[in-house]
C-alpha positions in Angstrom: -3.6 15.1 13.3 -2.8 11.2 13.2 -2.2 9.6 9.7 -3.2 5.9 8.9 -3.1 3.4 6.3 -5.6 0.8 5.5 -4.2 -2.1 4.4 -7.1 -4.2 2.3 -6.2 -6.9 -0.2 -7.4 -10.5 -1.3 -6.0 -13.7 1.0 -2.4 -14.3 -0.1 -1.9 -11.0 -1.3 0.9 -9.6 1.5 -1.1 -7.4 4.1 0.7 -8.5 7.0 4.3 -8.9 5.4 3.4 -5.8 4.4 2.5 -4.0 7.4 5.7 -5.8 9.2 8.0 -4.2 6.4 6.5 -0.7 6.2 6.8 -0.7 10.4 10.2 -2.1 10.3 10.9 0.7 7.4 9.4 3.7 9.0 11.3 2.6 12.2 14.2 2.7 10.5 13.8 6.3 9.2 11.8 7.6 12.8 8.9 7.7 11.9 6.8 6.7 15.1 4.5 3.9 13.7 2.0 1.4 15.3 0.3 -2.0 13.8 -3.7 -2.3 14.9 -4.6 -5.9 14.1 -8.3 -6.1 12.9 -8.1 -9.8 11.7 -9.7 -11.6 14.3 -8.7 -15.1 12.8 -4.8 -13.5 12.7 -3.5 -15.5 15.7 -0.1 -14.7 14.9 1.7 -11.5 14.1 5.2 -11.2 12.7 4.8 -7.3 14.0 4.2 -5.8 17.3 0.4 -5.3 17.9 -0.4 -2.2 19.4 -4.4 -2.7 19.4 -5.6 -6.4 18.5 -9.1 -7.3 17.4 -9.1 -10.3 19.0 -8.7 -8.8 22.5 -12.7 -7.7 21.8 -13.6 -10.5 19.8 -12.3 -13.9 17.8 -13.4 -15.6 15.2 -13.3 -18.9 17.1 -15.5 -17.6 19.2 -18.3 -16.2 16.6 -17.9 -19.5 15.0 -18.3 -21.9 17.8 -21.4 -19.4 19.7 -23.3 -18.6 16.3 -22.6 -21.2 14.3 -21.1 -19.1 11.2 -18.7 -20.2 8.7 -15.3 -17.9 8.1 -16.3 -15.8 6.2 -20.2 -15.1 7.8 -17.7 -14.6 11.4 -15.5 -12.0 10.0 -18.2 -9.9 9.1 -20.2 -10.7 12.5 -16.8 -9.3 14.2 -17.3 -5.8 12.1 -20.3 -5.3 12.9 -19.3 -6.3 16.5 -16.8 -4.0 16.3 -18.6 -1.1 14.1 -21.1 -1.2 17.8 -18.6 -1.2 20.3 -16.5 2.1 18.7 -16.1 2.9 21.9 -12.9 0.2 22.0 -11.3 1.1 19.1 -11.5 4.6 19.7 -9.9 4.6 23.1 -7.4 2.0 22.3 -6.2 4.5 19.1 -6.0 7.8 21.3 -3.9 5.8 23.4 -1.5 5.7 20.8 -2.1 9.8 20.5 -0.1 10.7 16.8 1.6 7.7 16.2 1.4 7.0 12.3 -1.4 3.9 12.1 -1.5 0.9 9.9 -4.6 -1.2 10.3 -4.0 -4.9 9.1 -7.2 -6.1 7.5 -8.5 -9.5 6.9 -8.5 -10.8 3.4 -12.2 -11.2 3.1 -13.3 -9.0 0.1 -16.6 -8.7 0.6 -15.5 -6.4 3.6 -14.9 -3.6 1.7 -17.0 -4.7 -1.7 -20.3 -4.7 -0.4 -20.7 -5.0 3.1 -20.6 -1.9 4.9 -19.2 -2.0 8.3 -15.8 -1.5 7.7 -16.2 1.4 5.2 -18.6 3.2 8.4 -15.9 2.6 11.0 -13.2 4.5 9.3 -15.8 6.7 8.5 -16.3 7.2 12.0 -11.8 7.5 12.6 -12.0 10.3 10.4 -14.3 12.6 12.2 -11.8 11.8 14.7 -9.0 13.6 12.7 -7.5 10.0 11.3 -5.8 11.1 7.7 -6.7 7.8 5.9 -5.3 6.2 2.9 -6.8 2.9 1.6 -3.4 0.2 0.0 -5.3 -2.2 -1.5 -2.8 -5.0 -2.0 -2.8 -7.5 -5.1 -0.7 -10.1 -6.1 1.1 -9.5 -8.8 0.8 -13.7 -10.3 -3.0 -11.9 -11.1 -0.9 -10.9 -14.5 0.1 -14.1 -15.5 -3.1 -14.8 -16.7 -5.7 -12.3 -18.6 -9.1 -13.1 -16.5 -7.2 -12.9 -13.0 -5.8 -9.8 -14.3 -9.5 -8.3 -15.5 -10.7 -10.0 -12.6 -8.6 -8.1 -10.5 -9.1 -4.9 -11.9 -13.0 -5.2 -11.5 -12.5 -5.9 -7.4 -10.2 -3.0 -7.8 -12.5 -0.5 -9.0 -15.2 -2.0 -6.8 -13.2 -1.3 -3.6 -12.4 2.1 -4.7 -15.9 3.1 -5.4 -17.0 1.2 -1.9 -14.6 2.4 0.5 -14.7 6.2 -1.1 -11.0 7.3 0.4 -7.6 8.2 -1.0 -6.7 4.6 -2.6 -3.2 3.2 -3.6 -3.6 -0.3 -5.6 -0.8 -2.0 -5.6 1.0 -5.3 -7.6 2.7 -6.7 -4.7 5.8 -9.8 -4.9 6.6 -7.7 -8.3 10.5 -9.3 -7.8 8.8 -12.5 -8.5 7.2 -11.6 -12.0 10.9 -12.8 -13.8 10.3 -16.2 -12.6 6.4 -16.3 -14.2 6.2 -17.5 -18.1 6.8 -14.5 -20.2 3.8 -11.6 -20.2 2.7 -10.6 -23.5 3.2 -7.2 -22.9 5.7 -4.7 -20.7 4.9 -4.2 -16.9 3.9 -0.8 -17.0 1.2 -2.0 -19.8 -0.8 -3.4 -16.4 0.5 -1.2 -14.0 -1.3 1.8 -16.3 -4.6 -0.5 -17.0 -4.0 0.4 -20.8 -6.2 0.1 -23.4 -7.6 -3.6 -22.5 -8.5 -4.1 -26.2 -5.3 -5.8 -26.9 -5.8 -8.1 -23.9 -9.2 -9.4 -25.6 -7.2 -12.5 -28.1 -5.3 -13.2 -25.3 -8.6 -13.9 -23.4 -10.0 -15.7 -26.4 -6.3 -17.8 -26.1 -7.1 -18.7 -22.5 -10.4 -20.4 -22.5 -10.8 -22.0 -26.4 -14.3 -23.1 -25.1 -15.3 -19.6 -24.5 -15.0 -18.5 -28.1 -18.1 -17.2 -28.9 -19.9 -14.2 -29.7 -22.2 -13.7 -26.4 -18.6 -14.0 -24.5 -16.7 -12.0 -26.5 -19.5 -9.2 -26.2 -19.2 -9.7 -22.4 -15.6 -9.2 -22.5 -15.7 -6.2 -23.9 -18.3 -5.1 -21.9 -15.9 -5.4 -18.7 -13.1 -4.1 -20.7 -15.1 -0.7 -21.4 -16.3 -0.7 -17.8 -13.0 -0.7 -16.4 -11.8 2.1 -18.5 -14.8 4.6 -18.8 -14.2 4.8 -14.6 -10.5 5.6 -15.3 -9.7 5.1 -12.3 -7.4 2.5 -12.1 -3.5 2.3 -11.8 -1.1 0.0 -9.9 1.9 1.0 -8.0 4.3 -1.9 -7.7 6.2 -3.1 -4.5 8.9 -5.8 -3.2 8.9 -5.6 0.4 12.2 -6.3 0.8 13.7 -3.9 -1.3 14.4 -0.3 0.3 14.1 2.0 -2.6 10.2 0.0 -3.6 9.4 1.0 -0.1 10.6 4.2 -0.1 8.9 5.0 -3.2 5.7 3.6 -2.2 5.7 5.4 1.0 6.3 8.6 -0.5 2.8 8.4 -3.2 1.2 7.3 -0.2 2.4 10.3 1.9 1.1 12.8 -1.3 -1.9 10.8 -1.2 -2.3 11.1 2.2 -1.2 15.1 2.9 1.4 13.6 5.5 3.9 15.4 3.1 2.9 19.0 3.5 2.9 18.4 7.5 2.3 21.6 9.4 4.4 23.9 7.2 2.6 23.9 4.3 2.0 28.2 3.2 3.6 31.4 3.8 6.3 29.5 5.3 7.6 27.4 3.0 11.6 27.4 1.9 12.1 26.5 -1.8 13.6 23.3 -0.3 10.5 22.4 0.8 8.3 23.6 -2.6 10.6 21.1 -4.3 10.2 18.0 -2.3 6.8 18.1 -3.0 6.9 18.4 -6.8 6.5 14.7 -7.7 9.0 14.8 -10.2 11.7 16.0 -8.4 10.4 13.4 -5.3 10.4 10.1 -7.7 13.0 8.5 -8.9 11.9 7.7 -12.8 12.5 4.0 -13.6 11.7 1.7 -16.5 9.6 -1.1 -14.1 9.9 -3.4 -17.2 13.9 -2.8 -16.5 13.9 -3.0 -12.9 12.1 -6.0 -12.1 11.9 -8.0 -15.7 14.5 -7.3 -17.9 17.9 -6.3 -15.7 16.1 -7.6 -12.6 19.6 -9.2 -11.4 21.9 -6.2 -12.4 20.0 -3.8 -10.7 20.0 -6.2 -7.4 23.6 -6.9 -7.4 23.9 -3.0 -8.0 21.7 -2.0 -4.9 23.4 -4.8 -2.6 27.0 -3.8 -3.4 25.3 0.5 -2.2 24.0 -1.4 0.6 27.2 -2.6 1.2 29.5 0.4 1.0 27.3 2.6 2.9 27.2 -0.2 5.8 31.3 -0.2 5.0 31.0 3.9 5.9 29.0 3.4 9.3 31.3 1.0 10.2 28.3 -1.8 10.2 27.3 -4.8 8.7 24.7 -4.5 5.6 21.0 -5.8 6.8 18.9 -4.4 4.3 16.9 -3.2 7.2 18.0 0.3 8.0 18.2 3.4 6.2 20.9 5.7 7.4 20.9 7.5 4.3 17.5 9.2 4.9 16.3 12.2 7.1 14.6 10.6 10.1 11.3 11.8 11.4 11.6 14.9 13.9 8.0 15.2 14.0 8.5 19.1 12.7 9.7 19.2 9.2 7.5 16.2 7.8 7.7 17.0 4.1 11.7 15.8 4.3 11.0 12.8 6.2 12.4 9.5 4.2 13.9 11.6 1.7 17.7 12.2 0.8 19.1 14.8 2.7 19.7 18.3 1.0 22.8 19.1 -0.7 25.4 20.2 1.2 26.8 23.8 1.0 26.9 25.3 -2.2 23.4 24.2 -3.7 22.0 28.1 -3.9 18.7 27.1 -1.3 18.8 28.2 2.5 16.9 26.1 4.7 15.6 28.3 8.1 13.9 26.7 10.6 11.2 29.2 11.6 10.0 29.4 15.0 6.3 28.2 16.0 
């Protein structure tokens, strides 16, 4: 049963640097991974492609034949694509269990409104695809109160659309230290708290907005957002192991690619564990990590990156992972996790026979 991510999020927002990082990072773990390009204005990929878009159709094409715009040709190449399945679905068996990311363009009304992309992954599932929507976001949207609601109304609106297990998260969160101050702790957006004590601040932002009918309109959104209760940010910096390793492990739970093919009668209590979230997650103060101590915790994690390169004899990249279990395509639930204890620990891990 193949697994795939579906990488959505607003122009700017990190898909592809995204989708090069989490290849690179599951490569470095072995984890067998492969990047589908379905941007067909992305001319230029930092990551191998193993299935590009534009070998069917580009957007300089669509443009020059039906006289579209941008953003009327990405949606003529979806529906394009959404009538030639036949492509995509040989080009993926081809690839046979490889884990999937699909690179999407950063046209939201893809997967607001229109519906061609929410019925071709429709269509991968009854082909056994496990999907998992990451819907990307830049996290400059919390410098400012309306980018931030904003952003939490195209949020839930994807969600609601695209009706599949769905990670949001603040991306370029090792950048928020070098914004103007927030108003209130990290974990305040990353929650979507009680938006109430956002409202002055949205009064503060636009002075010639003060008034009653926009104050009621405000609030309107505000109750909106949280009568759905549905949404909650994970934050990532791409070039930091332990955000990836994090993020790759909610998305693995969200998924079921942690349970693998063991999951019942045969589990070991090793195995029970890993999949309690508490004991999976490492519990950190965000507002710590990235705001407060942001350059004590990076000189902390360079100098571990450091000695354990020192151990295996190799220079420090940031790029590998040596410390994880790598992927033998068996035991999935331990894949990118630290390895058990070592003798001594009280659990006895048995491989069973299949």
């Amino acid at each position: 049963m193949p697994f795939a991510q579906l990488v959505l999020g607003s122009p700017g927002a990190g898909k592809s640097t995204y989708c090069d990082g989490m290849h690179q990072f599951m490569s470095a773990i072995g984890r067998d991974c492969s990047v589908v390009n379905l941007d067909p204005a992305n001319d230029r990929t930092n990551y191998p492609c193993a299935l590009d878009i534009r070998k069917l159709v580009t957007l300089e094409e669509i443009m020059a034949d039906d006289s579209l715009g941008p953003n009327g040709g990405v949606l003529y190449a979806f529906e394009e694509l959404e009538h030639n399945m036949e492509w995509l679905e040989d080009g993926l068996k081809a690839l046979g269990d490889s884990y999937v990311l699909f690179d999407c363009p950063g046209q939201v009304e893809l997967y607001t409104h229109h519906n061609s992309l929410r019925n071709i992954f429709f269509k991968l599932q009854k082909m056994g695809f496990r999907l998992v929507v990451v819907h990307l976001s830049d996290s400059f949207c919390l410098t400012q109160p309306s980018l931030y609601v904003s952003n939490l109304l195209l949020t839930l609106r994807a969600m609601l659309q695209m009706d599949l297990p769905h990670i949001n998260v603040l991306t370029k969160i090792d950048k928020v230290s070098e914004y103007d101050k927030l108003p209130f702790n990290l974990d305040f957006y990353t929650e979507v708290q009680d938006l109430n004590y956002l409202m002055p601040y949205l009064e503060e932002e636009a002075p010639a907005l003060r008034t009653e009918k926009f104050a009621r309109l405000n609030q309107a959104v505000a109750d909106l957002v949280e009568n759905f209760s549905l949404v909650r940010f994970e934050v990532l910096a791409v070039e930091n192991k332990k955000s990836m390793m994090h993020l790759l492990r909610v998305i693995d739970r969200a998924g079921g690619y942690v349970f693998g093919g063991a999951e019942g009668a045969n589990d070991t209590v090793w195995q029970v564990a890993m999949r309690n979230e508490s004991s999976m997650l490492e519990v950190q103060d965000i507002q710590e990590r990235w705001v407060d101590a942001k350059d004590a915790y990076d000189e902390a994690e360079r100098k571990e990156d450091d000695e354990q390169a020192a151990r295996l004899g190799q220079t420090s990249t940031g790029a590998t992972t040596p410390d994880l279990v790598t992927d033998d395509g068996e035991d999935d639930e331990f894949d990118g996790l630290p390895p058990p204890p070592p003798g001594g620990s009280g659990v006895k891990i048995v491989r069973r026979n299949r």
